[in-house]
C-alpha positions in Angstrom: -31.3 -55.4 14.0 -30.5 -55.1 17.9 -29.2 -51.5 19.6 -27.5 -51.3 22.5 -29.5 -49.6 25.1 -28.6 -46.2 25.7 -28.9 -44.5 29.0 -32.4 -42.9 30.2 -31.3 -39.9 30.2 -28.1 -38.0 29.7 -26.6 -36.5 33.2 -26.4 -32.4 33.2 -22.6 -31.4 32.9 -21.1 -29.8 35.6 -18.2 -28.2 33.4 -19.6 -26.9 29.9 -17.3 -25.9 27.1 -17.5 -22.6 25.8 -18.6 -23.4 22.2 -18.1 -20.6 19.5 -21.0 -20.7 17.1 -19.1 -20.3 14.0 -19.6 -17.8 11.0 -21.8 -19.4 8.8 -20.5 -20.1 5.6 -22.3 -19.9 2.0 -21.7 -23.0 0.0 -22.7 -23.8 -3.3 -25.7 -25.9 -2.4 -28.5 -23.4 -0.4 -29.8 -26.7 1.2 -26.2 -26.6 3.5 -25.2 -24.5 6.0 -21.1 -25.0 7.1 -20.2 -23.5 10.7 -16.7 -23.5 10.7 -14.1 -23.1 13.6 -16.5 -24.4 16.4 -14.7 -25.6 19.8 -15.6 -28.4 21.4 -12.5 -29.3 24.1 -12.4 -26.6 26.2 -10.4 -23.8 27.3 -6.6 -24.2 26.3 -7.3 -26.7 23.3 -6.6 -25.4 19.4 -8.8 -28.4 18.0 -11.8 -27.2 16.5 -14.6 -29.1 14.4 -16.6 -27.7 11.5 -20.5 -28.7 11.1 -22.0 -29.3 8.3 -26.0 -28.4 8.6 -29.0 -29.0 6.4 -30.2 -25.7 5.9 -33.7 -26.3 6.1 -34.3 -28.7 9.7 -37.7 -29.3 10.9 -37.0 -30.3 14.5 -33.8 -32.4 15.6 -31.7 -34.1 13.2 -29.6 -37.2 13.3 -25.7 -36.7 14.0 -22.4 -37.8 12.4 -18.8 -37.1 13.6 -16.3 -37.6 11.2 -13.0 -38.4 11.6 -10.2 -37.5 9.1 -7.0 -39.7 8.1 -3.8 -39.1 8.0 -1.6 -42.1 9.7 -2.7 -40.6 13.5 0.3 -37.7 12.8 -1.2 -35.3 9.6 -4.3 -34.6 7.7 -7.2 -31.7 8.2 -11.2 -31.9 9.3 -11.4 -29.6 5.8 -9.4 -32.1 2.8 -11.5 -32.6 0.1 -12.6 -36.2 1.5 -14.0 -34.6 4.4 -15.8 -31.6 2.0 -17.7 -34.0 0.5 -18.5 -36.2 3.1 -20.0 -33.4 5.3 -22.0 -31.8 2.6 -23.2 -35.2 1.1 -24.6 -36.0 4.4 -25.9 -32.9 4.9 -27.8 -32.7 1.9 -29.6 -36.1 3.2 -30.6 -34.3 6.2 -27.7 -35.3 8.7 -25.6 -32.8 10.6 -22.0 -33.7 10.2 -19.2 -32.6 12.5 -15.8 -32.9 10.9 -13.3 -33.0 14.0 -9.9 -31.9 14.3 -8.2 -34.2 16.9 -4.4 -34.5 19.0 -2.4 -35.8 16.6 1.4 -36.9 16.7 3.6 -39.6 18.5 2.6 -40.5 21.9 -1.1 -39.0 20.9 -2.7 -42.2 22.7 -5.4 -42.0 24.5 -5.7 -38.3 23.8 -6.8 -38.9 20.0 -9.6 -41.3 21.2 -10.6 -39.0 24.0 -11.2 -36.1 21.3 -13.4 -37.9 19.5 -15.5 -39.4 22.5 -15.8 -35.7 24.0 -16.9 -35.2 20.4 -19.3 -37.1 21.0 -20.3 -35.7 24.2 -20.1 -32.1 23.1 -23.0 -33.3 20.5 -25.2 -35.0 22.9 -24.8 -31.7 25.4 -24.9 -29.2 23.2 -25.8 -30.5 19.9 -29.5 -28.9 20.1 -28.4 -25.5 19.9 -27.6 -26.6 15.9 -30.8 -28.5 15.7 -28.9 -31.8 16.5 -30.3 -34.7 18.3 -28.1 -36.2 21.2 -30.0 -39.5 21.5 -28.7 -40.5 17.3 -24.8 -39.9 16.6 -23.0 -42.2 14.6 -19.2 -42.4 14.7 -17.2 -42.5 11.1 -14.2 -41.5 10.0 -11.5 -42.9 7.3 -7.7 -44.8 7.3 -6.7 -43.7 10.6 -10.0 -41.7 11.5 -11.6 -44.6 11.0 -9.7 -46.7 13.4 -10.6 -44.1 16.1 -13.9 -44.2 14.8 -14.0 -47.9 15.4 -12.6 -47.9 18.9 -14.8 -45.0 20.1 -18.1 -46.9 19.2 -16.3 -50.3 21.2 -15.4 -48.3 24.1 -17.8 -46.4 24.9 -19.4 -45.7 28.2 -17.0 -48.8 28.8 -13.2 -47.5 29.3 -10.8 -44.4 28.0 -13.1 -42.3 29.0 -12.3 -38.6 29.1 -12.4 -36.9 32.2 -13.4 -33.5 31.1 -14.7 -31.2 29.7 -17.9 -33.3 29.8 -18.1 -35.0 33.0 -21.1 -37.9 33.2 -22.5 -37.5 29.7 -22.4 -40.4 27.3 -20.0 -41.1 25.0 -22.1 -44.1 23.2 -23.1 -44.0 19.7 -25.5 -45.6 17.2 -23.7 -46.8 14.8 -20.1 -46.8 13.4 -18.6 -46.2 10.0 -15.2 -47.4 9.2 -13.6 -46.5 5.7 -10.4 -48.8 5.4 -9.2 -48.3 8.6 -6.4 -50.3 10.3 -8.2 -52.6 13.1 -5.5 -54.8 14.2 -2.0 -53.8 14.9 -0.3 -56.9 15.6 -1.6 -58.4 13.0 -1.3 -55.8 10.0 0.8 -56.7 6.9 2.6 -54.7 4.0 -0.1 -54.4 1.3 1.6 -54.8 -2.3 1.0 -52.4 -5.1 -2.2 -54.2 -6.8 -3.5 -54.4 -3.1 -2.7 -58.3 -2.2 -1.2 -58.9 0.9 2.6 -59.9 1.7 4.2 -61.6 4.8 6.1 -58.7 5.6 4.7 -57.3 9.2 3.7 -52.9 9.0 2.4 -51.5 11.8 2.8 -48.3 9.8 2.9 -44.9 12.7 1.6 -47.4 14.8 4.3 -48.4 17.1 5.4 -43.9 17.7 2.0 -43.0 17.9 0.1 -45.4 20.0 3.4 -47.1 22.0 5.3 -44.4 22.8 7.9 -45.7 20.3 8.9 -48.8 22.1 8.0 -51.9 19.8 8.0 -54.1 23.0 4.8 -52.0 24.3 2.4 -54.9 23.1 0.0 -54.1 25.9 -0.8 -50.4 24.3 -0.8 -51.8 20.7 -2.9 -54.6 22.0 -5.1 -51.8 23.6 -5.2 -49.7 20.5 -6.3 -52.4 18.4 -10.4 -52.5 17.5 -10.7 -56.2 16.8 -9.4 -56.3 21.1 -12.7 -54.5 21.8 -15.3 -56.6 19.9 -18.4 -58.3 21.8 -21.8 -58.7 22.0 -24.1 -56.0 21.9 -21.9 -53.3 20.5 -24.0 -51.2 17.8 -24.0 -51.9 14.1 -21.1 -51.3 11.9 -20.5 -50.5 8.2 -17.2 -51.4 7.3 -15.9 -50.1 3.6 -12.3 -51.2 1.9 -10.7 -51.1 -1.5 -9.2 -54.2 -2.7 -6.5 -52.5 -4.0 -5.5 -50.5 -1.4 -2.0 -50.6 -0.9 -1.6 -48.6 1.9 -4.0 -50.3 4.4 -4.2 -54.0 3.5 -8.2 -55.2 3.1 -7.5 -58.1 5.1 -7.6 -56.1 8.4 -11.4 -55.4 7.2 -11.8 -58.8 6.8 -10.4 -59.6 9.8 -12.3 -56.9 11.7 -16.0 -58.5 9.9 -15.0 -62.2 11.3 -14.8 -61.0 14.7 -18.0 -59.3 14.5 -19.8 -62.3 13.1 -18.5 -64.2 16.0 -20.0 -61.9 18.7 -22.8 -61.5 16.5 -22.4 -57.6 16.0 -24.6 -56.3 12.7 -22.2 -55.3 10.4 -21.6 -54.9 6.5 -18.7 -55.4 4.7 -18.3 -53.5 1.1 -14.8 -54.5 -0.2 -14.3 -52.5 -3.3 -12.9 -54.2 -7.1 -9.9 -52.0 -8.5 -10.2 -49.1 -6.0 -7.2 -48.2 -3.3 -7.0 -45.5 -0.8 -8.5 -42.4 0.2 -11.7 -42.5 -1.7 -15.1 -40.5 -1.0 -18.5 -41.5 -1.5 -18.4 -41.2 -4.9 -14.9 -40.4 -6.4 -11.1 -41.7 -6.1 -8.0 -40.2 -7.4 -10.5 -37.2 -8.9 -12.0 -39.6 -11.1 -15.5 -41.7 -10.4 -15.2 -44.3 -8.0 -17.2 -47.2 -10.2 -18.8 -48.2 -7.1 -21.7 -45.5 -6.0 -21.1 -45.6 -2.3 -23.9 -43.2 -1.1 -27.0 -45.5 -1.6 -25.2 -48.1 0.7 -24.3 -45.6 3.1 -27.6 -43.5 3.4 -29.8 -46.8 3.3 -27.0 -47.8 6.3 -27.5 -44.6 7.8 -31.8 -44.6 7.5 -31.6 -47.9 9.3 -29.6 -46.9 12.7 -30.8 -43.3 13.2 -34.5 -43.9 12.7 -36.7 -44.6 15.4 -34.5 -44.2 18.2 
């Protein structure tokens, strides 16, 4: 499996964040610490991002940003998705940072430049949790994981922020998508058993990403993952529900093609009987039927060792 080549070295920032620590929090499993409240844009910026930390780290760990859903205008770095996300990973010896992010119509390119600088603030600063800057991997689910996508297809290569992290890297590993959208222009009405229909939704697409003007095809265009696929971008795990029937699985699909074409490493886990919103290991409160966390931590072994 081919990497893309990271820089030598990562460039000193000239403007550091001022990072609270964060209380740390006792959780149910010793093996996990939770820092909670942590900043990571700067001065003047609400956003905060909570890390989940193995307890025990012997030297630098591997890092994961996660990126809660929501339709780009709602949702919370702390839903339960996100709870057991972070602590899952965390208990396999991965420090997790679960990012709060701008949010809301006319949020592009601010949402994707919160999660690059997330990105940055790891690589920078990451040690100080035990964290190693040279292994992040970007994830996220339904809407985070579209921002997860184009982060890891961007980066180092455009929408780059330009503070509070001036010349530090904003590439990444590997990339986790849980059924996000991936193409806006081509994104249908999912039915209620999850089957497709010929009816065009762009969902909060068209407020959030074109400034509520449907004839803004370049930014929806821009917006879109699939636009951003070629050769050499880092491996990607793409995971989908086939009946979803809020984000159809035929933009995974779609997204998976693309890949193979530029020959990108990728996986595709599409999901019997399952629809939105699910975990690792549960949907709807109940068990998912499909054990997602050997797929994932065997993914994640394979892109975060030996770099």
């Amino acid at each position: 499996m081919t990497f893309p080549a990271f820089l030598a070295r990562c460039l000193l920032a000239l403007f550091l964040v001022t990072a609270r620590a964060g209380s740390a929090e006792p959780v149910a499993d010793a093996a996990i610490e939770v820092r909670r409240d942590v900043a990571y844009l700067g001065s003047g910026r609400s956003e905060r991002l909570d890390l989940y930390l193995p307890a025990h780290r012997s030297g630098l760990v591997p890092g994961v940003i996660w990126i809660h859903g929501g339709g780009w205008t709602k949702g919370d770095r702390a839903q339960a998705r996100e709870r057991n996300v972070g602590t899952t990973l965390a208990s396999w010896g991965y420090a997790v940072a679960s990012i709060s992010y701008t949010l809301g119509n006319g949020a592009w390119p601010r949402n994707l430049h919160d999660v690059k600088n997330a990105v940055r603030f790891l690589r920078s600063q990451g040690a100080q949790y035990g964290i190693d800057g040279r292994r992040i991997v970007v994830a996220g689910g339904s809407a985070g994981g579209h921002l997860a996508l184009l982060a890891g297809f961007t980066a180092d290569r455009s929408f780059e922020p330009e503070a509070p992290y001036p010349g530090i890297s904003s590439a990444v590993v590997a990339i986790i998508d849980f059924y996000g959208p991936t193409n806006h222009l081509s994104r249908v009405k999912a039915n209620q058993d999850g089957s497709g229909s010929s009816i065009p939704h762009m969902g909060n697409a068209v407020d959030v990403f074109a400034g509520s003007d449907p004839a803004n095809r370049e930014a929806l265009v821009a917006s879109s993952p699939v636009t951003h696929v070629a050769t050499g971008l880092p491996p990607v795990l793409i995971v989908h529900g086939l009946g979803d029937s809020t984000v159809f699985h035929g933009q995974s699909s779609e997204l998976a093609a693309a890949l193979a074409r530029a020959g990108v490493p990728h996986e595709l886990i599409l999901i019997p009987g399952v629809g939105h919103t699910f975990d690792l290991d549960t949907w709807n409160g109940r068990p998912l039927g499909f054990d997602l966390r050997g797929p994932v931590r065997s993914f994640l072994e394979r892109v975060t060792t030996s770099r």
